[in-house]
Every structure is written in C-alpha cells, then in structure tokens.
C-alpha positions as CSV (number, residue, x, y, z in Angstrom):
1,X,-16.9,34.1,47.3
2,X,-16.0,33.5,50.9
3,X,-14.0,36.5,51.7
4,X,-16.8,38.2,50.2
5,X,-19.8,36.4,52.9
6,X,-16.7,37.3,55.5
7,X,-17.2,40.9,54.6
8,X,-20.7,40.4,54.5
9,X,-20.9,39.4,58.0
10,X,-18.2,41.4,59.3
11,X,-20.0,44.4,58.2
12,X,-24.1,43.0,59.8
13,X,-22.3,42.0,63.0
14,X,-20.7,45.2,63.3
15,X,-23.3,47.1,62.5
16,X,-25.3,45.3,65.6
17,X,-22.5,45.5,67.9
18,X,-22.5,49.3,67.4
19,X,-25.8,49.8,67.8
20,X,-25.7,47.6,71.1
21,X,-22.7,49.8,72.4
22,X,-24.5,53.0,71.8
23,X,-27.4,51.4,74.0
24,X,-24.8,50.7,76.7
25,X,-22.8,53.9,77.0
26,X,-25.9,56.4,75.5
27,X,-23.2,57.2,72.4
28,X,-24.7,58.2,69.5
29,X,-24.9,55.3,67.1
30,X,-23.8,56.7,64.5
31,X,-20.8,58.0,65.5
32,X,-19.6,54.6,66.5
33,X,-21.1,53.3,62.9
34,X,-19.1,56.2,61.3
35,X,-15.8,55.5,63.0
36,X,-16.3,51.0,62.5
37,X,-16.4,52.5,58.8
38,X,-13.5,54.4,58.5
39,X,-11.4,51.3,60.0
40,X,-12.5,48.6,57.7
41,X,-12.1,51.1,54.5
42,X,-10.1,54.0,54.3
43,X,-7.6,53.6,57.7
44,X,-7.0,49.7,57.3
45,X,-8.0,49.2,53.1
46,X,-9.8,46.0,54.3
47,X,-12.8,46.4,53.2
48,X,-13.7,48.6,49.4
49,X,-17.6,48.0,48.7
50,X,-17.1,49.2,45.0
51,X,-15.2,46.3,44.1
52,X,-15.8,43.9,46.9
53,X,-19.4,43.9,45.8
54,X,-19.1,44.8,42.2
55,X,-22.0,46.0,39.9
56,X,-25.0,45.1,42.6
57,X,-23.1,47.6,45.5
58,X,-25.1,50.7,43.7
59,X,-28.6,49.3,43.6
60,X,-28.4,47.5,46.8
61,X,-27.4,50.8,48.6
62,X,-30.6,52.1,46.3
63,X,-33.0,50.0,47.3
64,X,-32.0,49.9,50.8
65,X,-32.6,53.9,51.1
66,X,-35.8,54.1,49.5
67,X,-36.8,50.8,52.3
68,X,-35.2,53.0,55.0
69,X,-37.3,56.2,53.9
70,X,-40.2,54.3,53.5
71,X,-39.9,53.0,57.2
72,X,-39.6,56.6,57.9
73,X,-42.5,57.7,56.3
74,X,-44.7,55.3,58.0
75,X,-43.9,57.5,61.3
76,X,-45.7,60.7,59.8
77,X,-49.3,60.7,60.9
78,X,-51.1,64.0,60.2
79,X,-52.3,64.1,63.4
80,X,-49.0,64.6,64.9
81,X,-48.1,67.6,63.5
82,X,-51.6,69.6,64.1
83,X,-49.5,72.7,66.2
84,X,-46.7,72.7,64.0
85,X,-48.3,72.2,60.4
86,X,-47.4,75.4,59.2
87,X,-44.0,75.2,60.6
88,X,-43.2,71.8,59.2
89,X,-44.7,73.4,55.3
90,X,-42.5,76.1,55.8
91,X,-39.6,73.9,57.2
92,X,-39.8,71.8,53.4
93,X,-41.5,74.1,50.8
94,X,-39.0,77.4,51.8
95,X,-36.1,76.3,54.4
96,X,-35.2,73.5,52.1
97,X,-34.6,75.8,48.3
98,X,-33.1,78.5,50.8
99,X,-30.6,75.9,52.1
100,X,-29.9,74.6,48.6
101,X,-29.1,78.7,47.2
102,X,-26.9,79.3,49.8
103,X,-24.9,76.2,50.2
104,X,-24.3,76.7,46.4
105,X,-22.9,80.1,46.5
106,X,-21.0,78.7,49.5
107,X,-20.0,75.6,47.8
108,X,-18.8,78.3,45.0
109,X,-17.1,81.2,46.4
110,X,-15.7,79.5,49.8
111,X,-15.2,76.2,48.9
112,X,-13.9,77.3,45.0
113,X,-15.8,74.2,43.6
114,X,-16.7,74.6,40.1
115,X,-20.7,75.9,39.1
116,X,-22.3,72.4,38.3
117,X,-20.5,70.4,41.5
118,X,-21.6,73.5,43.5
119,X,-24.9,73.1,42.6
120,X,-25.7,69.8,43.3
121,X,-23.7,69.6,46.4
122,X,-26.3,72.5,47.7
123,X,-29.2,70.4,46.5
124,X,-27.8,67.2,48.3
125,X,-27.0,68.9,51.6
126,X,-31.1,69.9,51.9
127,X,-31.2,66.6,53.6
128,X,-31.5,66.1,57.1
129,X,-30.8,62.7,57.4
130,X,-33.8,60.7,59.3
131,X,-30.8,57.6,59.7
132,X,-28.9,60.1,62.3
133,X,-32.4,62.2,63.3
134,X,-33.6,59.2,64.5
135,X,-31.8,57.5,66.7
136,X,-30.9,61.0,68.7
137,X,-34.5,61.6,69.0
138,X,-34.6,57.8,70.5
139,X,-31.9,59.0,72.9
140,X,-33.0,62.4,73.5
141,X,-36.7,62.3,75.0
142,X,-37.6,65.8,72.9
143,X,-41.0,67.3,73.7
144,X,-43.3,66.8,71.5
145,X,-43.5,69.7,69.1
146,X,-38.9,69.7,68.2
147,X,-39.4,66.3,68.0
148,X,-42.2,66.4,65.4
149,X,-40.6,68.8,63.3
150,X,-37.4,67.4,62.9
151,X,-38.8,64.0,62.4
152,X,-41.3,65.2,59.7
153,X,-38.2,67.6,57.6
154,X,-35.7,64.7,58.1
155,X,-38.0,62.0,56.2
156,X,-39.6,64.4,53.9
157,X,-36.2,66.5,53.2
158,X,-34.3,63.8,52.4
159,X,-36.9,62.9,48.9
160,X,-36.7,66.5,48.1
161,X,-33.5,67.0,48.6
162,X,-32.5,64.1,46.0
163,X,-35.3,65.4,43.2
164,X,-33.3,68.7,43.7
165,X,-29.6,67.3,43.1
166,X,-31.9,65.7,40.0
167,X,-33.2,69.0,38.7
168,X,-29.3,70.4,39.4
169,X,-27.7,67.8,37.4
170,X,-30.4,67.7,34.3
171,X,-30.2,71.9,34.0
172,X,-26.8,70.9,33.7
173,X,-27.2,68.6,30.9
174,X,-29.3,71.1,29.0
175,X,-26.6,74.3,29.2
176,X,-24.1,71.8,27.8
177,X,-26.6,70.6,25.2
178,X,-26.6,67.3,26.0
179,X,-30.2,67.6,26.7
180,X,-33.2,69.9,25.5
181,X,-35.0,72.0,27.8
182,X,-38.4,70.5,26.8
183,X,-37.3,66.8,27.3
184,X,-35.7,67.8,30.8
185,X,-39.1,69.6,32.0
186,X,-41.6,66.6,30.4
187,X,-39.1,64.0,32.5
188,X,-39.4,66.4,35.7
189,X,-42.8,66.7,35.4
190,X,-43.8,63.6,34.4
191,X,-41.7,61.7,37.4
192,X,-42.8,64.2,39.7
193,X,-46.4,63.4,38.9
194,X,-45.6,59.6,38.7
195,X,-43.7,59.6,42.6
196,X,-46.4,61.6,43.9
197,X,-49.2,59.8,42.4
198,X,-47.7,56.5,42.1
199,X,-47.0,56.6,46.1
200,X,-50.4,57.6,47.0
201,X,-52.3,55.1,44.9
202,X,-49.7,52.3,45.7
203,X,-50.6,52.6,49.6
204,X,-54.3,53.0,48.6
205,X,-53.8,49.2,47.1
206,X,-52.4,48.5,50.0
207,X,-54.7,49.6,52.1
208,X,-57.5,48.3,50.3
209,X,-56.3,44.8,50.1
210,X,-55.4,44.2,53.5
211,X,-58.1,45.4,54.9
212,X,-60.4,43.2,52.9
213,X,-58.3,40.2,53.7
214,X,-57.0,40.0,50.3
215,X,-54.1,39.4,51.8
216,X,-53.3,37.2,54.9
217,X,-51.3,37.8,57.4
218,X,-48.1,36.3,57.2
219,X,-47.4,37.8,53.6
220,X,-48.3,41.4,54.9
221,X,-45.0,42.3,55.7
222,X,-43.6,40.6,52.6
223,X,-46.0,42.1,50.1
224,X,-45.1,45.8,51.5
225,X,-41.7,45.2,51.5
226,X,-41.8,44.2,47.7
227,X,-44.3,46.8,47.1
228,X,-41.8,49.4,48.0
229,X,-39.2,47.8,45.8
230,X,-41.0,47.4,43.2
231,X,-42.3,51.6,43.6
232,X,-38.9,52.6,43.9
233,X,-37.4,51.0,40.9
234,X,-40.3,51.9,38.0
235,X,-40.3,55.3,39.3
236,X,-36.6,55.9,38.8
237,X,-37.0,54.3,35.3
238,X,-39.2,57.3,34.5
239,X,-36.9,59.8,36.3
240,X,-33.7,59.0,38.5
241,X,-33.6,58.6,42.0
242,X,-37.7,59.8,42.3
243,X,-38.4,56.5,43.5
244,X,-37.4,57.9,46.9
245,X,-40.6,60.4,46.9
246,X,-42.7,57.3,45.9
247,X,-41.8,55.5,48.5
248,X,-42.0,58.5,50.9
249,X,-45.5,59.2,50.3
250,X,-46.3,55.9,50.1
251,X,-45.2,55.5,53.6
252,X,-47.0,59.0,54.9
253,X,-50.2,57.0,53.4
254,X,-50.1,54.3,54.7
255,X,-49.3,55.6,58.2
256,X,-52.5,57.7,58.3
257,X,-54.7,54.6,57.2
258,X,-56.6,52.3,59.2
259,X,-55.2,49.2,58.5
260,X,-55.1,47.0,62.0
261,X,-52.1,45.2,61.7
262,X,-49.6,48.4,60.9
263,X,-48.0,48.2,64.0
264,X,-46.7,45.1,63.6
265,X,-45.9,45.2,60.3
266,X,-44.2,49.1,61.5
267,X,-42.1,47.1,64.1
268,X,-41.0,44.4,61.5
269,X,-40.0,47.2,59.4
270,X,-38.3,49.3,61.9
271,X,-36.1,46.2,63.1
272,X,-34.9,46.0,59.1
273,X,-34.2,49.9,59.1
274,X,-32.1,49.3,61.8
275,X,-30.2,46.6,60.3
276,X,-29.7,48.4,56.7
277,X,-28.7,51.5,58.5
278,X,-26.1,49.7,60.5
279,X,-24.7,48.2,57.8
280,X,-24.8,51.1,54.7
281,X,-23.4,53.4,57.3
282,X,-20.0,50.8,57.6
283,X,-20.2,50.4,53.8
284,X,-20.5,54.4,52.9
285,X,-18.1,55.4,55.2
286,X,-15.5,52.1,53.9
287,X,-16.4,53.4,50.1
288,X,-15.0,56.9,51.0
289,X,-11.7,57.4,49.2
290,X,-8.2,58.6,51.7
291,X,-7.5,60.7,48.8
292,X,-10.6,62.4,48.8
293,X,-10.3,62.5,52.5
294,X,-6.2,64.6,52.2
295,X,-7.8,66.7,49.5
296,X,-10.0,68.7,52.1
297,X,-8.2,71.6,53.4
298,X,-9.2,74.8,54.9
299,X,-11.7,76.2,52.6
300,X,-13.4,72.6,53.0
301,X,-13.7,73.7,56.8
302,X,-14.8,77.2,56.0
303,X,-17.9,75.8,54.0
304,X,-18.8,73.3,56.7
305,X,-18.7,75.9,59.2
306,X,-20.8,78.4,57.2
307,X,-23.4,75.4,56.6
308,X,-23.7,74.2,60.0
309,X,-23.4,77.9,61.4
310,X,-25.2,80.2,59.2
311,X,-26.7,78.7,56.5
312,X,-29.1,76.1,58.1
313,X,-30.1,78.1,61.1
314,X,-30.5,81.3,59.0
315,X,-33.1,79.2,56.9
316,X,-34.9,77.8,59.5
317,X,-35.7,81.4,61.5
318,X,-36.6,82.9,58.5
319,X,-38.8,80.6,56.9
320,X,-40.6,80.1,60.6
321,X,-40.7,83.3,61.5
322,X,-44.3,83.7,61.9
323,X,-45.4,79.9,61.8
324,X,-46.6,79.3,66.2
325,X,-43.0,78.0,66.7
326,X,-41.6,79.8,69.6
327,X,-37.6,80.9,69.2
328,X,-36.3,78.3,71.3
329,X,-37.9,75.7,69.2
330,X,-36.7,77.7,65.7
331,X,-33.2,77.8,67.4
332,X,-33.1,74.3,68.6
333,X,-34.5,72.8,64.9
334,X,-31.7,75.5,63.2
335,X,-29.3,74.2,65.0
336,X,-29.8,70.2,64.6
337,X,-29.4,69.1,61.1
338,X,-27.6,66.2,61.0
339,X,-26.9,64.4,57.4
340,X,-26.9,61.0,56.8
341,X,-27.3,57.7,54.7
342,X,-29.3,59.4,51.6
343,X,-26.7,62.7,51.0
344,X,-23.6,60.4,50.9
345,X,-25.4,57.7,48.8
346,X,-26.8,60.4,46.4
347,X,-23.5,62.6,46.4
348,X,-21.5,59.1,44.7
349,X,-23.9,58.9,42.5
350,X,-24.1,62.5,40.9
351,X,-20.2,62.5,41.3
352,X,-20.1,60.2,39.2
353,X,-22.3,61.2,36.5
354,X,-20.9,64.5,36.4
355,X,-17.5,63.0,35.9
356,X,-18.5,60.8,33.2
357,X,-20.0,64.2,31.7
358,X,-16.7,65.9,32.1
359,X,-16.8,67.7,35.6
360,X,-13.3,67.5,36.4
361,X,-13.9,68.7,40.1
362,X,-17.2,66.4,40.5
363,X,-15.5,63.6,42.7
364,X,-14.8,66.4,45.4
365,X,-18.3,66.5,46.1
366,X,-18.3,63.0,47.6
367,X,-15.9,64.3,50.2
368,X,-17.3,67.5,51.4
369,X,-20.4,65.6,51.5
370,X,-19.0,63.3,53.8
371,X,-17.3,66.1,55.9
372,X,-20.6,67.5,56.5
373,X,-21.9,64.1,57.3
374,X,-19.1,63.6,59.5
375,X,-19.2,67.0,61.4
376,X,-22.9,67.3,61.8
377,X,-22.9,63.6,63.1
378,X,-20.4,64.7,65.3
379,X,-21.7,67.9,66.5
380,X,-25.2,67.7,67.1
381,X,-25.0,63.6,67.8
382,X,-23.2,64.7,70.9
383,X,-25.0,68.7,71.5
384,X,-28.8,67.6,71.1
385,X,-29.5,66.5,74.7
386,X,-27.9,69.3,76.3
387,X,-29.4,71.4,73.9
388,X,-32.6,70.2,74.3
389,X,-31.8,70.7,77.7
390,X,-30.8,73.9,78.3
391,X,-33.5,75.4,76.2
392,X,-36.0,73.9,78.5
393,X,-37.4,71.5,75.4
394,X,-37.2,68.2,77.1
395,X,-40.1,65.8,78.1
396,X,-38.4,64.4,80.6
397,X,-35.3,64.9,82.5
398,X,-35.6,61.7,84.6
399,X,-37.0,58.3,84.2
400,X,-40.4,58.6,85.0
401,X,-43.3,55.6,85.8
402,X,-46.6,55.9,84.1
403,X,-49.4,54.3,86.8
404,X,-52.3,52.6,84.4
405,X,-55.5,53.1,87.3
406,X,-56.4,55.5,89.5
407,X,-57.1,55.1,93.0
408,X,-56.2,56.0,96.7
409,X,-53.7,53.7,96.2
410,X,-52.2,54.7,93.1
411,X,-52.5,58.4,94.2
412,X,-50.5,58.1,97.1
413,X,-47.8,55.9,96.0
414,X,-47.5,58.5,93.1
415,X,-47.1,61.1,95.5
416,X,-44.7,59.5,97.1
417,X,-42.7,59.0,93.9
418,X,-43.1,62.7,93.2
419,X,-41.6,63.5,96.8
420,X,-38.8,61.3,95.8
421,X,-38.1,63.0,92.0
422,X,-39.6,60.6,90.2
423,X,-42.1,61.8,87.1
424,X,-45.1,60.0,87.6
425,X,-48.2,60.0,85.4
426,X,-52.1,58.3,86.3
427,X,-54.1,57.5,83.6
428,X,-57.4,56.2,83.8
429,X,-60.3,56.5,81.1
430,X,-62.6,58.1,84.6
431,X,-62.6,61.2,85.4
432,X,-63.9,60.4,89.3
433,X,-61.2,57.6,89.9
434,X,-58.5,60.3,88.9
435,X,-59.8,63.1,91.9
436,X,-57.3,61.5,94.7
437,X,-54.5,62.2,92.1
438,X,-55.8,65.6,91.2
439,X,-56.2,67.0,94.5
440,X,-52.3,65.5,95.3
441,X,-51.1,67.7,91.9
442,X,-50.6,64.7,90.3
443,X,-50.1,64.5,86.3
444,X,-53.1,62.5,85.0
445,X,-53.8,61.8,81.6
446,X,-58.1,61.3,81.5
447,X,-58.4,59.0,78.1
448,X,-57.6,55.7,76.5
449,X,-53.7,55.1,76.8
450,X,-53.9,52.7,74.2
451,X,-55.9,55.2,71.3
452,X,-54.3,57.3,68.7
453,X,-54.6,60.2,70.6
454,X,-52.4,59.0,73.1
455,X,-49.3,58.4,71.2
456,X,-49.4,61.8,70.0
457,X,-50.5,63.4,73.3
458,X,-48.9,60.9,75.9
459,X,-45.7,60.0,74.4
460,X,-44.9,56.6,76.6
461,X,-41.4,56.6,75.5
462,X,-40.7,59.1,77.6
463,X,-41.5,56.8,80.8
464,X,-38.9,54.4,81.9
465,X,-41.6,51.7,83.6
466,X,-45.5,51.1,83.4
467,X,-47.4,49.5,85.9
468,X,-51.2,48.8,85.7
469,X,-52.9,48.4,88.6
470,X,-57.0,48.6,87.5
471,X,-59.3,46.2,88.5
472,X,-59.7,43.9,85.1
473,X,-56.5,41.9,84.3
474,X,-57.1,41.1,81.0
475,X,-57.2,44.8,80.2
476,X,-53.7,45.0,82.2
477,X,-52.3,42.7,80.2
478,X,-53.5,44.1,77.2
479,X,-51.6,47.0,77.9
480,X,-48.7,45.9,78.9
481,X,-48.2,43.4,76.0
482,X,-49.4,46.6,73.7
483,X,-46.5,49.0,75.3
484,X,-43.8,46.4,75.9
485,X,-42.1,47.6,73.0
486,X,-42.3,51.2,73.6
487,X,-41.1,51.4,77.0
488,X,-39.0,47.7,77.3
489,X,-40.8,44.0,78.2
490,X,-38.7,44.1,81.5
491,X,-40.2,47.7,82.6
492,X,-43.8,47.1,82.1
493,X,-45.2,45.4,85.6
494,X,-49.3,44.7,87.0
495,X,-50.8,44.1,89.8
496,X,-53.3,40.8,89.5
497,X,-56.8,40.8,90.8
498,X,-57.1,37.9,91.3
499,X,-54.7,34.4,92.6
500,X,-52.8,32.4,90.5
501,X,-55.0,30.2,88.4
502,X,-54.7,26.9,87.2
503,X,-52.7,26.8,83.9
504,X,-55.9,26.4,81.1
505,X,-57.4,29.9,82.7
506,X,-53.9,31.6,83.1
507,X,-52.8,34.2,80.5
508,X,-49.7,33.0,78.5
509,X,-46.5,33.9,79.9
510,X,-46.0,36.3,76.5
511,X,-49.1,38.3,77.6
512,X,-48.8,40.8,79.5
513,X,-46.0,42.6,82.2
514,X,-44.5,40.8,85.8
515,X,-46.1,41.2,89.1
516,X,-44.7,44.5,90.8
517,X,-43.8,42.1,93.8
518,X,-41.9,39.3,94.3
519,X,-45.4,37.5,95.9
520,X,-47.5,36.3,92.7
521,X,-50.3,35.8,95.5
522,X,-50.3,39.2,96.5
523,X,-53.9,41.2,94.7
524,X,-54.7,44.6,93.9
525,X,-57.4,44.3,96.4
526,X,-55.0,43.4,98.8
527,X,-53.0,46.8,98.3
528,X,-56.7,48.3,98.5
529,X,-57.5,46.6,102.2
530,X,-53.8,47.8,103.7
531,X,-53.7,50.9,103.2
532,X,-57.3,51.4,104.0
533,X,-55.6,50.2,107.2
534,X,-53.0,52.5,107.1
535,X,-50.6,51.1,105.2
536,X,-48.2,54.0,103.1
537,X,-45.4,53.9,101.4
538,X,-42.0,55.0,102.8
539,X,-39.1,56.1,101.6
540,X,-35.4,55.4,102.7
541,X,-32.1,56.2,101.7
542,X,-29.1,53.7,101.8
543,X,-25.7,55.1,103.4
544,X,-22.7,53.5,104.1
545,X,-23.6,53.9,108.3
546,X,-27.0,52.4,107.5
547,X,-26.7,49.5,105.0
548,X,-29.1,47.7,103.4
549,X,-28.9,44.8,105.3
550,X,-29.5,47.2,108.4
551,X,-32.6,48.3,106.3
552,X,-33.9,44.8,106.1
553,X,-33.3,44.0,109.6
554,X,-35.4,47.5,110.8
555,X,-37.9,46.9,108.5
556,X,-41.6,45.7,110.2
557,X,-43.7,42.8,109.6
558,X,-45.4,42.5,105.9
559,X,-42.8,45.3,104.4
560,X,-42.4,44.7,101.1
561,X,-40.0,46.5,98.7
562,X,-41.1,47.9,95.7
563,X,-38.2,50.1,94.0
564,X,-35.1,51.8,94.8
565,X,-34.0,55.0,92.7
566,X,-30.2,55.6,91.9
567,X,-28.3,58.7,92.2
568,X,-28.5,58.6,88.1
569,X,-32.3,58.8,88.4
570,X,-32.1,54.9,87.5
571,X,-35.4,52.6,88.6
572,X,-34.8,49.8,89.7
573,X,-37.5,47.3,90.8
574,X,-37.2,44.7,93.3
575,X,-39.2,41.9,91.1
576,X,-36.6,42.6,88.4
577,X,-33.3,41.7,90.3
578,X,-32.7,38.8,92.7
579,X,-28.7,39.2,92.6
580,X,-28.3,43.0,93.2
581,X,-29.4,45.0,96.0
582,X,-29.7,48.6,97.1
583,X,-26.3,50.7,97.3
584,X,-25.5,53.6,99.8
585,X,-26.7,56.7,97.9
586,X,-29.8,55.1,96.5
587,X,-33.2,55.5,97.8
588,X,-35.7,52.6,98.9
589,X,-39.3,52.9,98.0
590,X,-41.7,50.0,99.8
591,X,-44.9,49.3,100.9
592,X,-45.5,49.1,104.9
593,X,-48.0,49.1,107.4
594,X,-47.4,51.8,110.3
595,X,-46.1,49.4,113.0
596,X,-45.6,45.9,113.4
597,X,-43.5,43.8,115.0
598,X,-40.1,43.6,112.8
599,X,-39.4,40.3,110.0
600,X,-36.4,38.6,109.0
601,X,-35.0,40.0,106.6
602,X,-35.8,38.6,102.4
C-alpha cells in the first residue's frame, strides 16, 4: 500500500514539475511528460501501472479521458468557428475516414501488420490528440483561424476516431463469426444515437438546472464532474468506448449555453485536465513494454514517415480544397497532427481484445501507436512555432500590451510603444475617445473587451500585459480581475482615479490589477493634467557606457519609469520588480515632463 501512494505521488509531482519546466524553458510539455515516462517504466522498470495499480488502472485511465475530452469540448463555441465552418466539417466528416483508409493500407503493405491490427491501428491514428494540440497552441500564439481548426478536429477527432477503432474491431468480430452483422449494426446504431443524444440532453439538464438555481454554487463543479462520469460509463455499457462522444457533445453544449458561472467552473476544469494529463502521460508512457519498443524496426519507421508525410497532409488539402482556407492554413493544419493521451489509451485496449480473440500480431499496435505518438510529439511539439512563423500565421511575434481607454494619453504612450516594437492595442466601447489612436495608426478594438465577441475577435492571450486606464475604477478592476487569468495576475496593471481610500470603501486586494507606478497616489487625471502640459514619454536605451544608474542620475524632476523592454522582446514593468533593474541592451520607457531640474535618483 505505501509503495503504491509513493508511486502515486511520484507520478502527480512529476507530472507538475514538467509542466512547470516547460513554462520555464518554452519546452513542449509533453515532450518532457513523455521522456519522465519512459524513465520510471521501460528505461529504469520502476514503475509498471498494469500491475502496480491492478484491475482499476483501465477504468481510471477511462474515465480520466472522457473528463479530459469533456474539458475540451467546453472550448468549442459555435461562434468561433464562423470562417472556418466548412473547413472544420470537412476536416472531421472527410479528412478523418481518409486518414483511417490510408493509414490501413499503410499499416498493411509497409508496416506488414496483419488485416484486423491494420485496421484498427488506421482508425486509432484519426486522432489528433487535444492533450499535445493544446498546450502548443498555449505556447504558440496561432492566429485565429489554424488555431480554431486544429483545436475543433483535435477534440472532436479524438471521439470519432475511438467509435471508428470500435466499428474496426466489431466488423472484425462478425467475419470471424463471433458476432452477427445485425447485432453489430443495432449496437452501432443504437450507441451512436445514445452518445449523441445522451450528450446533448445531459448538458440541456445541466443547463437547465443551474440556471434555475437548482443547483448552488459550490456543487456546480461537482455535479458536472459526476455528470460526465456518470455519461461516460452508461454509454459505454450500450456500446464501448462511445462514452467519449457523450461526453464530447456534452461539453460542445454546454460551451454554447448561457449559463453564468461556466467560466469558473471551465477554469476548475481546466486546472484538473492539466493534472490528469500530467499524470496519464507518465503512466502510458511507463505501461509501454521495452519489448514492444526493440520490436520496431525499419518498416515501423517507413509507416510513421508515410503518416506524418503523406497521409495526414494529403487528407487535409484534399478534403479543404475548396472550404475558404487559404493554402498556407491547409499546409500548416496538414502538417500539425500530433497524437496523444486517447490513441495510446485506446490502442491497449483494442490490443488486447484482439489478442484475447486470437490476433497474434495485435500487441504490435500498442507500439507503433506509441511511435507515432512519440514522433509526432516530437516533431511538431518542436516545428509548430516556426511553422506558424514562417508561414506568416502568427498573432503575435512579440509580447504585446493591450491599453483598456482611449485617450490623448493612452494614444501617445501607445505610439510610443509602437516606435519601440511593442504590439499595442486600445480598446474602448467609444468610437470618439478612440480618434487620437486612429489618426496615430493605432490598432483599436471599438466594443466590450469583456463580451463574447471579444474572446473570439480579440484573443487577449496573445498580449503579455493589460493596463486600464478609463475613468471608472470599478470597471478597471472588473477587468482586470476578469482577464487575470488569461493574460497572468502579475501582468494586468490600472491606473486609479481617484486617492487611496480608507479601508471600508477600498476594493479588496483580490480585485482587480496593481497600479502601473510605484506611487499609489498618483491618478489617471493626474497623467491627463501633465501631459496636457507637455509631459511625453521617452524612450532610452541602456549600454554599458551609459548605465542605468547614469540614467537615473540624468533623469529630470517628476520622471517616472514605467517599463523597460528586453532584447527578447520581454516587458518588464517597474511596479513589478524592486530587486532588478534595467540591463545594457534593454530599452527604458518613462513618463517625463520636457525639462526640469534633475532628481535623485529612485
């Protein structure tokens, strides 16, 4: 019992600790999950989940897919994909059977794997995995339109592509009479029907009792979660492994309702994806067998070539040709297709039913699944962002601030930014306070940054810092505390309107961003009044001749600094740091009047 709660913990903490290292050194996580695997299984022998675990290591890795997809699924709103709906249709009802043909003829004549293996390992590898999409997405800062797609075939594909391994392994069944045709097409049908249906009318429930407070709040998020057990396991009683469409379209349901408190229960959600994707990745990749590892040879690297070269891309042009997509965009989505948590989990299960059914080559499937898993991790975990890059499909190739407020002030200090490199967006819900920043060529976004239009059309991901500067502090902070999450509690900054108050009218510290300056008196009215006097902001670079210490000893009365940019494109702001200080290379934004006699340095 204990050196099973060892392994337990071994495997959550390790799962973190990857995940924290990718956020340090912009690794795909993955990749470091993957290789954390590999040591505590098949390198080292440590760790075997089959028997560490016993019987409950198969529905536990179950359950915690179909709670991963369902996470997924609450991404898709229909509103996202309004330019690319035809692509993404195309993408699942015809990319997806022509990816399962030819990886089965491939799987056949290349790899030499025997009819019944080669089928099913085509229907498996459909999946795009959204456990690796992702995170790269996370990492990547896509435009819109790649991003959707492969988002919305990832979560989607990786359903489908387990009812196909299904219909695979029941045809199967019925050539070697174990099952009648009939029975196999009434259980298709029926669980087909059931997913489908049963997903849609189990977030209708859902829907409907939270939002007439059937429901309170603090057993939201516990009520979903069972819910989506629950889904997932009668479903697969009526036909195996369709609990993972339930849950799917479950999730796409309830992401285009209007239920008020799905964010938070999508954030709650999202922080247990992350912790069962840590930790299935380390168990999948510890389950993996070293024989089946030293039984791949060459013709195991022919087929992964010909699926990662031909097969995928050659699906994904054809079946878009046609669709809006331009051919950047079909090559970019052909050439990202990373598999993940679902193919490998799906792979040990049909491997071993068709062994149990007499499939002598059946447990090879588990490992060319996981060489494509492994290669496509790999590949395109490390090829994305200079893809993305190189075809010109990025949002954003540098950290960027999004100003909340438009005004002279704003307009200028964003043009400053602009002269400096920095992306810079306004965005005010007036169309008159955004005419400074127009007439400078400012981006501007005219609408409600905190409406459902813009997350679609705004994307505030893509910005590394918000600061909100308009004239009603409460509606600052409301912002702030709304995007924290998006764009990072430390990055999101205002600008008060008003002086400290006394503690029973102040805002609690959890609301809201910090000040943008170090001076909590300083007002927004205050930035108004100086540079109506002809205050401006300046810019200067650090060298090793001109330090910053000369910089603070030059610098005139009432200068204040805001930010500095690094030679990365890094932001860093002044309010945030008290220990470091500007470097020779990096450049000093501040706020100053045009001459004044010269201050003591901070």
């Amino acid at each position: 019992m204990h050196d099973v709660a060892l392994k337990l913990a071994v495997v959550a903490a390790g799962g973190i600790f990857a995940q924290w290292v990718a956020w340090r050194t912009r690794l795909p996580a993955i990749v470091l999950l993957l290789v954390g695997g590999f040591v505590l299984g098949p390198l080292t022998g440590w760790l075997n989940p089959a028997s560490d675990f016993g019987a409950a290591y198969r529905p536990v890795v179950s359950i915690a897919v179909a709670i991963i997809l369902f996470e997924g699924g609450l991404t898709l709103n229909v509103a996202e994909i309004r330019e690319t709906s035809t692509a993404v249709r195309r993408l699942i009802l015809f990319a997806g059977p022509m990816v399962w043909g030819m990886t089965a003829l491939a799987a056949h004549i290349v790899a030499g794997l025997s009819w019944p293996t080669a089928t099913v390992l085509g229907a498996i590898l459909v999946v795009t995995g959204p456990t690796v999409v992702m995170p790269l997405l996370r990492q990547a800062h896509l435009a819109a339109r790649p991003a959707s797609l492969l988002r919305w075939e990832a979560i989607v594909n990786d359903a489908i592509g387990a009812l196909f391994a299904v219909i695979a392994f029941e045809t199967f069944l019925v050539l070697h009479g174990s099952h009648s045709a009939g029975e196999v097409l009434t259980s298709l049908a029926a669980g087909t029907v059931i997913a489908i249906g049963g997903g849609f009318a189990a977030g209708t429930a859902i829907e409907w009792a939270f939002t007439r407070g059937h429901v309170p709040e603090y057993l939201k998020a516990p009520v979903l979660l069972a819910t989506v057990v629950a889904a997932h396991a009668l479903t697969n009683m009526v036909l195996e492994e369709a609990g993972l469409l339930t849950v799917t379209v479950m999730g796409i349901r309830l992401a285009n309702s209007r239920i008020a408190s799905l964010t938070e229960m999508r954030r709650f959600k999202e922080t247990v994806t992350i912790l069962l994707v840590s930790g299935l990745f380390l168990l999948l990749t510890a389950a993996l067998d070293m024989e089946a590892i030293r039984s791949l040879d060459l013709r195991a690297v022919a087929f992964v070539v010909l699926v990662m070269f031909v097969i995928r891309p050659l699906a994904v042009i054809v079946s878009t040709a046609g669709s809006g997509i331009s051919l950047r965009e079909q090559v970019f989505v052909g050439w990202i297709a990373p598999r993940g948590i679902v193919a490998v989990a799906v792979s040990s299960l049909f491997a071993v039913a068709l062994a149990d059914d007499g499939v002598d080559d059946a447990p090879q499937m588990v490992a060319y699944t996981f060489a494509v898993v492994v290669a496509t991790v790999f590949v395109h975990g490390f090829t994305l962002a200079p893809l993305a890059t190189l075809l010109g499909l990025t949002s954003a190739t540098k950290p960027g601030i999004l100003i909340l407020g438009g005004s002279p002030v704003t307009a200028a200090f964003a043009t400053t930014l602009k002269e400096t490199g920095i992306p810079v967006m306004i965005a005010d819900t007036a169309w008159s306070r955004l005419r400074e920043a127009r007439l400078a060529e400012i981006p501007v976004y005219f609408g409600e940054v905190l409406s459902e239009e813009a997350h679609y059309d705004l994307d505030v991901k893509r910005f590394a810092a918000l600061i909100a500067t308009t004239s009603n502090d409460a509606y600052n902070a409301l912002v702030c505390t709304n995007l924290s999450p998006e764009i990072g509690r430390a990055n999101v900054f205002e600008i008060p309107t008003v002086r400290e108050q006394a503690e029973r009218k102040s805002l609690s510290f959890t609301l809201g961003g910090r000040p943008l300056t170090r001076d909590p008196e300083l007002r927004s009215v205050d930035f108004q009044l100086e540079h109506f006097r002809g205050w401006g902001f300046q810019v200067t670079r650090i060298t090793e001749e001109f330090s910053y210490q000369h910089y603070l000893d030059s610098r005139v009365a009432g200068a204040r600094v805001l930010l500095w940019r690094k030679p990365s494109g890094k932001l860093v702001f002044r309010a945030t740091t008290d220990k470091s200080n500007p470097e020779p290379g990096d450049l000093v934004i501040s706020f100053a009047p045009p001459r004044a006699e010269k201050k003591p340095s901070d």
